[in-house]
N, C-alpha and C positions, 0 to 999 in steps of 0.2 A: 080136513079142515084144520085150521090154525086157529089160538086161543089166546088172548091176553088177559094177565090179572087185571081184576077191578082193581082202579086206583083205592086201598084201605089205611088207614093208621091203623099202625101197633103200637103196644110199648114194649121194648126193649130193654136189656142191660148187658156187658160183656161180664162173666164172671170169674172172677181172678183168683176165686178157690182159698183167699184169704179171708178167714173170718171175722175180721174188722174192717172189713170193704164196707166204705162210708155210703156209696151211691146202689144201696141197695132199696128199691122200690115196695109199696106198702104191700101190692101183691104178693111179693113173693113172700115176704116173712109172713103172710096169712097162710098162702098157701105151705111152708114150712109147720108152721105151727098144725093145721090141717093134716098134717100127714102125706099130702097132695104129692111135697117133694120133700125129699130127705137127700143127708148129707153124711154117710157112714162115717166112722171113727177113718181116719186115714191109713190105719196098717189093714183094717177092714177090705177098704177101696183099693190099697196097693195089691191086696192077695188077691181080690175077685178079679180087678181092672186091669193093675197093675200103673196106675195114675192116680190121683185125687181123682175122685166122680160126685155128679149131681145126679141123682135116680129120681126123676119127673113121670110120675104114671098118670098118662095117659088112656083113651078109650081105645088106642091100639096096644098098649103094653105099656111095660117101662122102657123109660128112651133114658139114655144117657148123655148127661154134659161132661164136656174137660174144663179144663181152664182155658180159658181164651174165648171159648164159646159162646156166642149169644143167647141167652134163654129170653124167649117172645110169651108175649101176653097178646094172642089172639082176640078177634072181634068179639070174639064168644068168651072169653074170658081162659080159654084153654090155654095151658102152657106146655110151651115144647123145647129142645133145643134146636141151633142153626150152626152148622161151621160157619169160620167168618166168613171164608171166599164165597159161600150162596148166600150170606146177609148183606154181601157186599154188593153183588152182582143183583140182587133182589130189591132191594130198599134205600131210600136215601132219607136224609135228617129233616126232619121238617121243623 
């Protein structure tokens, strides 16, 4: 059997690992604040990752963002990351 997504909105943001990034959403600094997601010291993120990292935990674990990476704000309010190429391939701008 073959399966298509329900057409759904999310929201979105790409995140640039810059800490004065203007177009950050009210969820996400809730969910920072929360604990939800954190953002290590960056020599932290360079030893464990070897990158800047966003650590977003999840009810499957902690999932990891880079830079460039889209973090999504699910139906449900969950938050995850997306490489661009499957946010791109996935979703378009409404």
């Amino acid at each position: 059997m073959k399966y298509r997504k329900k057409p759904v909105e999310i929201e979105a943001f790409v995140w640039t690992g810059n800490f004065e990034q203007k177009e950050d959403p009210v969820w996400i600094v809730q969910a920072i604040d929360s604990g939800t997601v954190v953002i290590p010291h960056y020599e932290d993120s360079a030893a464990k990752y070897g990158f800047l990292a966003m650590e977003i935990k999840t009810l499957e674990g902690v999932m990891i963002a880079k830079q460039g990476d889209y973090v999504i704000q699910g139906v449900q309010g969950e938050i995850y990351p997306c490489k661009p190429d499957i946010f791109e391939a996935t979703y378009e701008k409404v």
